[in-house]
LOPA-831905 format. One record per residue (C-alpha): x, y, z. Coordinates in steps of 0.1 Angstrom, whole numbers, always signed. Example, Ala and Ser with C-alpha at 12.3 -4.5 7.8 and 13.67 -1.06 7.14 Angstrom:
u  v  w
+123  -45  +78
+137  -11  +71
// end
This chain:
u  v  w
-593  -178  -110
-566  -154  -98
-572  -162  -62
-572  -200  -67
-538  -190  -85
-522  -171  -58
-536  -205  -40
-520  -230  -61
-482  -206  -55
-484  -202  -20
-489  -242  -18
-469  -274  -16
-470  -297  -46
-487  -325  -34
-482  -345  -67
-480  -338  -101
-472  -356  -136
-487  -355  -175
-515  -371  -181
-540  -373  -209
-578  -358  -208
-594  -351  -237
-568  -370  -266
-544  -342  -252
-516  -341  -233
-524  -322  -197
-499  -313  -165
-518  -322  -135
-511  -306  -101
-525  -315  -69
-518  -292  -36
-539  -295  -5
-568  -272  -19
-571  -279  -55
-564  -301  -88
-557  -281  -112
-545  -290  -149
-531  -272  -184
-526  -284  -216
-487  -291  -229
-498  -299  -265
-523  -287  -295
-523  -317  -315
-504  -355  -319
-503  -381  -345
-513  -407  -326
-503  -435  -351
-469  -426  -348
-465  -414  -315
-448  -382  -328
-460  -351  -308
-455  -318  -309
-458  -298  -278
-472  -262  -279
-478  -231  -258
-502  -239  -232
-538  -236  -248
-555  -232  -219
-559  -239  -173
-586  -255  -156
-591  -255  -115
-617  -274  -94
-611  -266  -59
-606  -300  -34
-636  -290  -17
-660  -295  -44
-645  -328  -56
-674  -351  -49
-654  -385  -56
-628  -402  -69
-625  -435  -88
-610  -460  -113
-626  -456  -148
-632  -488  -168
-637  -493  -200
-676  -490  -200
-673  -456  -184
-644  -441  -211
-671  -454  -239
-701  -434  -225
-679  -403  -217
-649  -400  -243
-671  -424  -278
-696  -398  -284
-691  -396  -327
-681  -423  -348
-658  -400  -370
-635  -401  -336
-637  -438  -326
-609  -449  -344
-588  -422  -322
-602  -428  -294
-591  -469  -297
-554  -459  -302
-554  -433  -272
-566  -462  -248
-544  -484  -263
-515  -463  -253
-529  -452  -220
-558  -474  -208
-554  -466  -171
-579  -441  -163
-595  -425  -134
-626  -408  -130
-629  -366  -106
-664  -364  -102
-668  -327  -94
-692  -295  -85
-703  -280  -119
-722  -250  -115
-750  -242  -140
-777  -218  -145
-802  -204  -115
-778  -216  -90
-782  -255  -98
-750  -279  -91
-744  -309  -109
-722  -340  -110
-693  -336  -135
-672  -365  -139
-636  -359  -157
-612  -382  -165
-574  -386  -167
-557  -414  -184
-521  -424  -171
-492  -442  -182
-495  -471  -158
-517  -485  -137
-496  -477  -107
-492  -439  -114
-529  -442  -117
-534  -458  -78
-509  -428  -68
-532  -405  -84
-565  -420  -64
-545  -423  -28
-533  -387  -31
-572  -372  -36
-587  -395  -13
-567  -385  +9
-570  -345  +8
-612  -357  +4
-602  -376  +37
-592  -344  +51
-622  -326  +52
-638  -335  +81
-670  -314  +80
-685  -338  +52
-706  -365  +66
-705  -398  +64
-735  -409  +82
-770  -398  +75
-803  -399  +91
-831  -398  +65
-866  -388  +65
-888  -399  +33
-923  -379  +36
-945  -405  +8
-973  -382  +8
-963  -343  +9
-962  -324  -24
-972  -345  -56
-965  -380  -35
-928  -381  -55
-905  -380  -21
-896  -414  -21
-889  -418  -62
-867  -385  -60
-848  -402  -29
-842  -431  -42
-834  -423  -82
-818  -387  -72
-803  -388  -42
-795  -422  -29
-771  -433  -60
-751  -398  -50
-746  -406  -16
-735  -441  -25
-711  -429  -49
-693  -408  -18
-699  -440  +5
-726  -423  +29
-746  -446  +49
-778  -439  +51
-804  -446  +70
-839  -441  +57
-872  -443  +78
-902  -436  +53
-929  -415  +81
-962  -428  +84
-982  -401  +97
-980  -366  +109
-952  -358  +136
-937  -393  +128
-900  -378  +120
-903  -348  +148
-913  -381  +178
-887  -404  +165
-862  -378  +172
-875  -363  +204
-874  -398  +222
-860  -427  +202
-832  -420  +173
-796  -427  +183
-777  -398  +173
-746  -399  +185
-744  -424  +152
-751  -400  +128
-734  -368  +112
-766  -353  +102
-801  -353  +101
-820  -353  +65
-851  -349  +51
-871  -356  +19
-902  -334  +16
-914  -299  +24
-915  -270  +47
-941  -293  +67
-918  -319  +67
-885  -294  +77
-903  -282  +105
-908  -315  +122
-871  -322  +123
-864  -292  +132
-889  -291  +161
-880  -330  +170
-839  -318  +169
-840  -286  +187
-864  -302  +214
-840  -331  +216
-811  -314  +222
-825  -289  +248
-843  -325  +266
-808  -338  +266
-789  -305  +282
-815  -299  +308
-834  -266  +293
-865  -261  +295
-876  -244  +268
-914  -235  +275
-894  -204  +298
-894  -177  +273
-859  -164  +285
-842  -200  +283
-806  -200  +269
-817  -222  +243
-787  -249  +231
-774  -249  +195
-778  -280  +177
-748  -300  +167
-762  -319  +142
-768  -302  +105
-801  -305  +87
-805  -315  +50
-831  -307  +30
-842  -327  -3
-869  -305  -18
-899  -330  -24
-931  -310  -12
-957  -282  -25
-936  -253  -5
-899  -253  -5
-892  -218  +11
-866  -227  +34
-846  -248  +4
-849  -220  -19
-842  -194  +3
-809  -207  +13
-800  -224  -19
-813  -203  -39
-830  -235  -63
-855  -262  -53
-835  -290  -69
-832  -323  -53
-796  -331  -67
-782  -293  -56
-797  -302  -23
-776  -338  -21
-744  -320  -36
-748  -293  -8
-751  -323  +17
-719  -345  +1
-695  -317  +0
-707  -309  +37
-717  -270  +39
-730  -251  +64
-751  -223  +65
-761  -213  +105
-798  -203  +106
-821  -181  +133
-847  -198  +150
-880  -179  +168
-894  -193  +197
-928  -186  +202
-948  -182  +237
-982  -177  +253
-976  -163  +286
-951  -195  +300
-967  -221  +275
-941  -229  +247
-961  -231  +218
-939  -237  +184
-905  -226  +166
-903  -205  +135
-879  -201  +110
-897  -181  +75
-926  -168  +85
-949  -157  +119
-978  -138  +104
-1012  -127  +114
-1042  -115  +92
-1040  -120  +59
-1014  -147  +60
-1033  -166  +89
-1067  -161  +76
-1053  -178  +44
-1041  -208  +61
-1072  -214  +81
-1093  -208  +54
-1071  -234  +32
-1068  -262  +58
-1109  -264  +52
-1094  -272  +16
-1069  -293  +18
-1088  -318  -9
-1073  -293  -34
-1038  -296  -35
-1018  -272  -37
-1045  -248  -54
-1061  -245  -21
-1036  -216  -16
-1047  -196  -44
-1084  -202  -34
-1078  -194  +0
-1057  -161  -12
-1086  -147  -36
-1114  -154  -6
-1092  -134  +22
-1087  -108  -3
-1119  -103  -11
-1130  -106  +26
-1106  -77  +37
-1105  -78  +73
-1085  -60  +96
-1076  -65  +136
-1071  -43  +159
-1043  -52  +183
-1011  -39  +201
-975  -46  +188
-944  -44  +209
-904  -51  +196
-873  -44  +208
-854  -29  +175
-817  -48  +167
-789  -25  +172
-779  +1  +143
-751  -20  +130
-776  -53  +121
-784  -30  +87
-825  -20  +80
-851  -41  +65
-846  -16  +34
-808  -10  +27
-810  -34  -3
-782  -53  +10
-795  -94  +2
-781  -121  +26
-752  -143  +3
-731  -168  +6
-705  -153  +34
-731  -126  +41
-710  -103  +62
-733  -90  +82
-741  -127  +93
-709  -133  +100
-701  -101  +120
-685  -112  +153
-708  -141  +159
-697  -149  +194
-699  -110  +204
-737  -109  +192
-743  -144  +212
-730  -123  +244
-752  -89  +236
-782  -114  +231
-776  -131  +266
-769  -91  +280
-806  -80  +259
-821  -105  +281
-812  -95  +312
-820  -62  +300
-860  -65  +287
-868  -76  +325
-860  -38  +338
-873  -29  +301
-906  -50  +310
-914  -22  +342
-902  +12  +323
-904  +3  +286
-864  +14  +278
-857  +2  +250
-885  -14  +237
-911  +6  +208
-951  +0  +211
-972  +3  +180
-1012  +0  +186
-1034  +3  +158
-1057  -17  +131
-1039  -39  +109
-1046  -61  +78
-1015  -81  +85
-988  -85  +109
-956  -105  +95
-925  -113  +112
-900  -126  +83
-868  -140  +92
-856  -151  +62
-863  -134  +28
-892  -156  +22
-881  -162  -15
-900  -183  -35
-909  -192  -78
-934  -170  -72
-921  -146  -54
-884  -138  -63
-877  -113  -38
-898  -123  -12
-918  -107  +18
-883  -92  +31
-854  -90  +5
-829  -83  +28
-835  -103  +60
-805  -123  +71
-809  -153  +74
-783  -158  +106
-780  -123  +116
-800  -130  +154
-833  -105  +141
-864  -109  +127
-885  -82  +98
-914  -70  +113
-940  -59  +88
-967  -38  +96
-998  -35  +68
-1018  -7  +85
-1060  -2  +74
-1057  +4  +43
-1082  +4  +8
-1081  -27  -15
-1065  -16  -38
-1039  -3  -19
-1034  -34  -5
-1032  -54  -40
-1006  -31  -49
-985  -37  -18
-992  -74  -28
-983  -68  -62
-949  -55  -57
-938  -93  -41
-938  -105  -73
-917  -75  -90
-889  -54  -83
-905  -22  -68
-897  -18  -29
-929  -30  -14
-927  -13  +17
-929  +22  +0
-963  +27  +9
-970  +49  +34
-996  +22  +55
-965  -3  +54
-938  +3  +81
-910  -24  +86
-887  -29  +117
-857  -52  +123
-866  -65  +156
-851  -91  +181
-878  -95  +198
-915  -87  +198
-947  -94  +216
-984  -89  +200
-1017  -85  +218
-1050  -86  +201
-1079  -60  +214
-1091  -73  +243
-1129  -82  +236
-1157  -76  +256
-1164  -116  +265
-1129  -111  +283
-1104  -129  +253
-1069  -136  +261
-1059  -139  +233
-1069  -177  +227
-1089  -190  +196
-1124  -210  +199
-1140  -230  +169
-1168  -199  +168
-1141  -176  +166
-1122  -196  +138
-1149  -202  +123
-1162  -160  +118
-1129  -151  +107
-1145  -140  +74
-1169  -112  +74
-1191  -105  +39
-1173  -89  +8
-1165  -50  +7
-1192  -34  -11
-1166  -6  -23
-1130  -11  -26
-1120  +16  -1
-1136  +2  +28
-1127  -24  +51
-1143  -49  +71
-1135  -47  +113
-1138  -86  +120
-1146  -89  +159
-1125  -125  +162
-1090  -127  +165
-1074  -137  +134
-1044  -168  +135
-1013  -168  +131
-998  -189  +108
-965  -200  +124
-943  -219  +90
-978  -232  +78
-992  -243  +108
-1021  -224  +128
-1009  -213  +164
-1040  -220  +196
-1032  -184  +207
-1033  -147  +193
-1015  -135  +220
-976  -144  +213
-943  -138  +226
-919  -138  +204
-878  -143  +205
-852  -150  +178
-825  -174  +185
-798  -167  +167
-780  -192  +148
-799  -219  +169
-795  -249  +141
-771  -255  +109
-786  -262  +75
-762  -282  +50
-763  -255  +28
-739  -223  +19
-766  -194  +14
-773  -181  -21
-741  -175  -39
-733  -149  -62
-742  -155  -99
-712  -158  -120
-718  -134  -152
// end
């Protein structure tokens, strides 16, 4: 509140007059970044029309930014809002007899576990004139911020998560964006890939402010991969070269939460709440976001933007896509089976560590709304990536530079964003950034079952689950992984047989493990990769969520 004062004094008046809100009498001031209004009086007889004015009983600020709309109140509106007993009806008639010109501030209002909603307050004025000045002056400021969009391209997935996409679109989301006068336009996909095609070759962009869509992480990564693909098509790149300077998106991406995962909405939201999500999207924030391209040899083969990881986490999802008849339960199926199974690969795991001042995977400082460490001289960090670059090809013949880990592991994970979820508050990495141009490497050596349940254990909790002393973690920019080479000559590419023997029989003791003589997968955002054998790269702040990271919990 202090710093929206010091605001409000350094600022012209923009307009200002005494209103009513509430039955009371209110000063209302407008300056270029916020409406803010006080109360003049404790009390008035409103039969008379005799007042007496008092010591101001209290201040209210909403910053311009978060003011979702403006708009004339009539009567039906002041009944729902201002009638709520019968024991002040009476009152209520002889206010809007003396002041029925009314308009409604629909605003931001924060509430609990970092969910927004739509609060509408309303000022009644003197005549219906002051009341037009009072719309013109906000629409204009609202005019003024030109990062909000106005047109929207939407993406209704009808089948991911519970089949709800297009209910929450259309009774959640769609009467928000017409209150704010966004055009939308909605294209309900019809089968896998749908949304990520129809942006690669056929959707008119240049039309639209944005790019949204209404499902889950499946449903995120086909825009994201039908985007970034478009806009490297349309600037010449190539992007199955591993070392391409890959082109940022101009377009934002909206998410609507509507599926069975929603890791990339809660992790930079902080809620999976279809109306936060639109409210984001109105009051147009932006949250940059890293990107990992991942290669076989010269062969693009997907992009990445929660989780790469190998073992455990692939052997899950190829176990659960045999499942898929189950919902979302598959996943805990598919979790107690791997478990149980216990396998472990033997491989060889290269990375080029980020530079001192990107912070550790374990200095407990969480990625926030205006997360410094993201922000830290973003266009410097762009120019050390390009120089990195030309660097790893004399680091590729002597190894400067770059660490090489070779051992048995139960799981491999690359996390580039916390990985939050319901279930897992803190996530696989509780301090990855989620702009910061690195990736959290995280390394489960051979260990016993149990050890490993208690390592698993401690995602759900608050104890640091990389104090083990089989779990090492590395901020990385980039890293390469190749699987033990086998003696029928693998490269590092998966057959059906190999798929298929991923699971070896039950431990018969908890401290052994099984050595599984396939590759495992890797599951790249929930989607098996062809190849074991991966090169890996993060692009940093390669696309632009309409989002503002997690904020700060007011206490």
């Amino acid at each position: 509140m202090s710093r929206l004062s010091k605001i409000m004094e350094k600022q012209p008046r923009l307009l200002s007059s005494k209103l009513f809100h509430k039955h009371r009498q209110v000063e209302v001031t407008l300056n270029p970044s916020v409406l803010a209004w006080k109360e003049t009086e404790s009390r008035r007889n409103w039969s008379c029309g005799i007042s007496n004015i008092s010591e101001s009983a209290g201040s209210h600020v909403i910053q311009v930014c978060e003011i979702v709309a403006v708009r004339n109140t009539d009567e039906d509106d002041q009944e729902k809002t201002e009638d709520r007993r019968n024991s002040r009806q009476k009152k209520v008639k002889q206010h809007s007899q003396l002041h029925s010109h009314a308009f409604t501030v629909s605003c931001v209002r924060r509430m609990r576990q970092h969910h927004w909603r739509c609060s509408d307050i309303i000022f009644h004025c003197s005549s219906q004139d002051l009341r037009q000045q009072w719309i013109q002056a906000i629409n204009e400021q609202l005019s003024l911020l030109t990062n909000r969009p106005k047109s929207l391209l939407v993406y209704i997935n009808p089948y991911g998560g519970k089949r709800r996409g297009k209910q929450i679109y259309e009774q959640k989301v769609a009467p928000l964006f017409r209150c704010t006068s966004i055009s939308a336009d909605v294209i309900v996909t019809e089968h896998a890939n749908h949304a990520r095609d129809h942006l690669e070759t056929e959707a008119s962009l240049d039309k639209y402010d944005g790019v949204v869509c209404v499902g889950g992480d499946g449903m995120f990564s086909e825009i994201l991969h039908g985007l970034v693909t478009r806009t490297q098509t349309d600037h010449g790149v190539d992007q199955s070269e591993p070392d391409a300077d890959l082109v940022r998106c101009s377009l934002r991406i909206g998410i609507i939460p509507a599926g069975s995962t929603d890791c990339v909405c809660f992790a930079t939201v902080g809620t999976n709440d279809p109306v936060t999500s639109a409210l984001h999207i109105i009051v147009g924030d932006s949250q940059p976001m890293d990107v990992c391209s991942v290669h076989h040899n010269n062969t693009f083969l997907r992009y990445a933007v929660s989780l790469l990881g190998y073992g455990f986490y692939g052997d899950v999802l190829t176990d659960s896509e045999r499942n898929r008849w189950l919902g979302p339960a598959r996943y805990d199926l598919s979790g107690v089976k791997t478990f149980l199974s216990h396998n472990y690969y033997e491989g060889t795991v290269s990375f080029l560590p980020a530079e001192d001042n990107m912070g550790t995977p374990r200095d407990k400082l969480h990625c926030r709304s205006g997360c410094r460490i993201c922000q830290h001289n973003p266009l410097l960090k762009h120019k050390q990536h390009k120089l990195s670059e030309e660097e790893e090809k004399s680091d590729k013949e002597d190894s400067m530079g770059w660490c090489t880990i070779r051992g048995k592991f139960i799981a491999i994970n690359a996390a580039s964003m916390s990985c939050a979820c319901p279930r897992s508050p803190k996530g696989l990495s509780p301090s990855a950034h989620l702009a910061d141009g690195t990736t959290d490497l995280i390394l489960v050596r051979k260990c016993s079952r149990l050890d490993f349940f208690q390592h698993l254990l401690r995602h759900t909790n608050k104890d640091d689950q990389f104090d083990h002393s089989f779990v090492e973690v590395h901020r990385v920019r980039k890293f390469h992984f190749q699987p033990k080479r086998l003696e029928f000559g693998s490269t590092g590419e998966l057959s059906e047989t190999q798929k298929k023997a991923t699971f070896s029989p039950i431990c018969p003791t908890p401290m052994t493990c099984n050595y599984s003589s396939a590759h495992s997968s890797w599951n790249c955002d929930g989607e098996i990769l062809p190849h074991a054998a991966i090169q890996v790269s993060v692009r940093c702040q390669l696309i632009r969520l309409f989002a503002r990271g997690i904020e700060e919990q007011q206490q």
